[in-house]
C-alpha positions in Angstrom: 105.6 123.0 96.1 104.1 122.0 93.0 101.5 119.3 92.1 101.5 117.2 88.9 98.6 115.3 87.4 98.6 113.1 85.0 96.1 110.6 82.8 96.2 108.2 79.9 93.0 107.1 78.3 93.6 103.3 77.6 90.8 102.8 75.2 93.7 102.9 72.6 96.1 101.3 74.6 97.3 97.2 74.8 97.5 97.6 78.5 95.1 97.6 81.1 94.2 98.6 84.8 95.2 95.7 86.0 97.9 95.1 83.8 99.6 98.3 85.0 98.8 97.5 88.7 101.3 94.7 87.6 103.7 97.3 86.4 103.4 98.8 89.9 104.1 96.0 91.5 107.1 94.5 89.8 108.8 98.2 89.1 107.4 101.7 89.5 106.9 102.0 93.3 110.4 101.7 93.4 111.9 103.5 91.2 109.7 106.5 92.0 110.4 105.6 96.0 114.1 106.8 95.2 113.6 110.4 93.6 114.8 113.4 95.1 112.5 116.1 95.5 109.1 113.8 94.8 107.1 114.2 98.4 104.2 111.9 97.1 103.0 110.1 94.4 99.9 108.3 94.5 98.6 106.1 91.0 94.9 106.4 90.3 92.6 104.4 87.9 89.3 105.4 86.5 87.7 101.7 85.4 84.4 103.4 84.5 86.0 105.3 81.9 89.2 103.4 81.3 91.8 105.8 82.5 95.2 105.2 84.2 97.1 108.3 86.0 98.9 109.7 89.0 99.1 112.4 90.9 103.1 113.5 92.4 103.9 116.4 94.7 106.7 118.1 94.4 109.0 119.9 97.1 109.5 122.5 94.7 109.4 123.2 90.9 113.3 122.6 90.4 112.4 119.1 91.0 108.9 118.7 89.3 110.5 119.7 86.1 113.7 116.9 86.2 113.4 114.2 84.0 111.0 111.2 85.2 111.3 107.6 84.3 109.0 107.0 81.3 108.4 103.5 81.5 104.5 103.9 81.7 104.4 105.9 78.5 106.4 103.0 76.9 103.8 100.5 78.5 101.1 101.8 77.3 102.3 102.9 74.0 102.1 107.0 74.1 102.4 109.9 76.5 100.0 111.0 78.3 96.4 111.9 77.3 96.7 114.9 79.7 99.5 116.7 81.8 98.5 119.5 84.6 100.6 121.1 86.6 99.6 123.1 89.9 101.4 125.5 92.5 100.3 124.0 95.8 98.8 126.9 97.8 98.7 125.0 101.4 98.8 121.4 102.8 97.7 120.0 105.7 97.3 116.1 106.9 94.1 115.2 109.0 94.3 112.8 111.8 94.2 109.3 110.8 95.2 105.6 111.7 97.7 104.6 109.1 101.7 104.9 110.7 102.8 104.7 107.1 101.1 105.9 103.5 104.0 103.9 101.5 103.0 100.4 100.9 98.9 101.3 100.4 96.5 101.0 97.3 95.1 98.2 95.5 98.2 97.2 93.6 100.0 96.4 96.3 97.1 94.9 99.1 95.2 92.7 97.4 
């Protein structure tokens, strides 16, 4: 498995948090909800210091190194400030409440 982080500082950027909770909304949960290989991707914002980013695992590195859609990029007018990428060295999942993960975060509750 491998793990891919990635984050745009916005400071230069048109868009905003809440603008590209928008973009979540109207677009990108699909499109990523389709992709072979993609396990989980999870969007994460940083308000105090005006970041944007997400995090994706990977069922293996074939399929973390495909082509993604790069509609944020275009959004916010460059790639990405940074770009990590990770071998996953174990996973496990706690015991928790939630029947589904799909469908959470504050794009998509509020």
């Amino acid at each position: 498995m491998r793990a891919v982080v990635v984050w745009w500082d916005l400071k230069e950027s048109a868009q905003t948090i809440e603008s590209l909770r928008d973009f979540l909304r109207d677009e990108a949960v699909d499109r990523f909800s389709s992709l072979p290989g993609l396990r989980l991707k999870f969007w994460i914002s940083d308000r105090e210091n005006d970041r944007w980013g997400a995090v994706l695992l990977w069922e293996s590195a074939e399929a973390a190194a495909a082509p993604l859609p790069n509609r944020a990029a275009e959004l916010i007018g460059y790639p990405p400030t940074q770009r990590a990428f990770f071998d996953v060295e174990a996973t496990a999942e706690g015991v928790f409440e939630l029947a589904r993960l799909a469908g959470r975060g504050l794009a998509l509750e509020g």
